[in-house]
C-alpha positions, -999 to 999 in steps of 0.1 A, spaced: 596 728 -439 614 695 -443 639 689 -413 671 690 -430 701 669 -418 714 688 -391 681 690 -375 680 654 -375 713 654 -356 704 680 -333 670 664 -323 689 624 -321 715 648 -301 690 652 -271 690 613 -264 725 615 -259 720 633 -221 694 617 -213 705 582 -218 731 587 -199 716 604 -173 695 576 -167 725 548 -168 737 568 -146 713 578 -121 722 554 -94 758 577 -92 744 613 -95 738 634 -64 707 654 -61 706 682 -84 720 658 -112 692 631 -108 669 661 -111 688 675 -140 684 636 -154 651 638 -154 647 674 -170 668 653 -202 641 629 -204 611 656 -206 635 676 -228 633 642 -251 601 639 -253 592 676 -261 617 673 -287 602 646 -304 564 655 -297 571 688 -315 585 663 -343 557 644 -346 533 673 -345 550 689 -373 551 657 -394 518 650 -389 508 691 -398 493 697 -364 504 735 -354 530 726 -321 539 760 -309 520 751 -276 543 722 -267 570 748 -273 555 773 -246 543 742 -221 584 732 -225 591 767 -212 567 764 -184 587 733 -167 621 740 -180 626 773 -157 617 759 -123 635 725 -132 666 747 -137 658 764 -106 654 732 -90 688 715 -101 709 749 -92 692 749 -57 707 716 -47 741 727 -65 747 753 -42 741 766 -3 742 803 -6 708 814 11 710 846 -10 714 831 -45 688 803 -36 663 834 -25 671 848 -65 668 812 -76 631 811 -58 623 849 -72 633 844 -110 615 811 -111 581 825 -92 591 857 -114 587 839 -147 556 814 -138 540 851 -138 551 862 -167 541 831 -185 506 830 -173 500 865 -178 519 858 -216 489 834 -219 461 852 -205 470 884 -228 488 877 -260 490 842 -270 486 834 -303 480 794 -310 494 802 -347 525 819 -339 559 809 -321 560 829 -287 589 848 -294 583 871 -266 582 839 -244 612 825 -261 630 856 -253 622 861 -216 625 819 -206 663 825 -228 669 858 -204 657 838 -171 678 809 -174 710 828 -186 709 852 -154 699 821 -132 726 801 -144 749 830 -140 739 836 -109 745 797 -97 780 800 -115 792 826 -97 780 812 -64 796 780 -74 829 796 -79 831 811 -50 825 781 -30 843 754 -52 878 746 -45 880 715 -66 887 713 -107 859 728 -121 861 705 -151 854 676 -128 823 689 -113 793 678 -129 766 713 -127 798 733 -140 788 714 -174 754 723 -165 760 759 -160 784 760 -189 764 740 -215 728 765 -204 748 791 -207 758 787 -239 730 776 -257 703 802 -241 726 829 -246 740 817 -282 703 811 -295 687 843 -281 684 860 -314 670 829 -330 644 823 -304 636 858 -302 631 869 -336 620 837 -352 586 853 -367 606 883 -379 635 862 -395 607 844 -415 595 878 -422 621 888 -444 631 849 -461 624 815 -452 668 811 -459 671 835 -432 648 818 -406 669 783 -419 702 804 -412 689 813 -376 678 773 -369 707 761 -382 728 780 -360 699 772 -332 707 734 -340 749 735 -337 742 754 -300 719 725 -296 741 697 -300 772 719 -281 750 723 -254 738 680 -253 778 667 -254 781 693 -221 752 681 -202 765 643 -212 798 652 -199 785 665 -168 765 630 -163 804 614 -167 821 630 -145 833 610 -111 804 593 -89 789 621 -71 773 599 -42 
């Protein structure tokens, strides 16, 4: 289908983080350079899948290769946000956890001509717990504003998006099922959480020089 308007915005939308990340990369501390970088791959998915689709080229595997790096670069970023050995060890476990997952997802049901709902589903349920898990570690150790603190955008901003879309991302073959307005209903909500989710990341690259 053509992409309509908001789809537009929500794919310009992704620049927004990762421009700034990158202008400000000199001023991040670790986890946010890393989180900086994970905007620029996020980019360039986006606009791959994009460009596949323009140019009628099936890009549901660039969708499931996204998946692949975006779980352990979110492990990666909430390990250098926070010292707890114990939620690190769960950090380390979901991230190893889902690698499996996704390899045996490949090996044993991948389908090159349908989205990977399944997939969708379980990389959405990862990153929620993970980020949950950060969070709560975070607030226990934090004593500063929480609004100034740049992974609280992070957490906030994952959070909201993975859990927000779930539905979408999970029953995307089934929504298109029934009516290609329903899938359109489930993307255009998909595409709001998107842009939500961009203007908290870029306001976690704004806060106060971390270094």
């Amino acid at each position: 289908m053509k992409l309509p308007i908001m789809g537009h915005i929500a794919v310009w939308s992704t620049v927004i983080p990762a421009v700034v990340g990158v202008w400000r990369f000199g001023r991040l501390d670790k986890a946010m350079k890393y989180f900086a970088a994970f905007c620029v791959v996020s980019v360039v998915n986006v606009f791959l899948e994009v460009l596949l689709g323009r140019l009628g080229i099936r890009n549901y595997f660039v969708s499931d290769l996204y998946f692949l790096v975006a779980v352990p670069f979110f492990g990666i970023v909430y390990h250098f946000s926070i010292k707890a050995r114990v939620a690190r060890n769960v950090l380390k476990l979901c991230t190893a956890l889902f690698v499996l997952v996704w390899l045996i997802q490949k090996a044993a049901f991948w389908d090159p001509n349908q989205l990977s709902s399944t997939l969708a589903m379980v990389t959405a349920l990862f990153l929620v717990i993970m980020s949950i898990v950060t969070l709560n570690t975070f607030l226990k150790s934090s004593s500063s504003r929480l609004t100034g603190e740049p992974i609280f955008w992070v957490l906030t901003g994952t959070i909201v998006y993975y859990s927000g879309t779930f539905v979408v991302m999970g029953l995307g073959n089934e929504l298109l099922k029934i009516s290609l307005s329903m899938f359109e209903t489930g993307w255009y909500i998909n595409w709001i959480l998107i842009v939500v989710s961009m203007l908290m990341y870029t306001k976690g690259f704004l806060c106060k020089s971390q270094v």
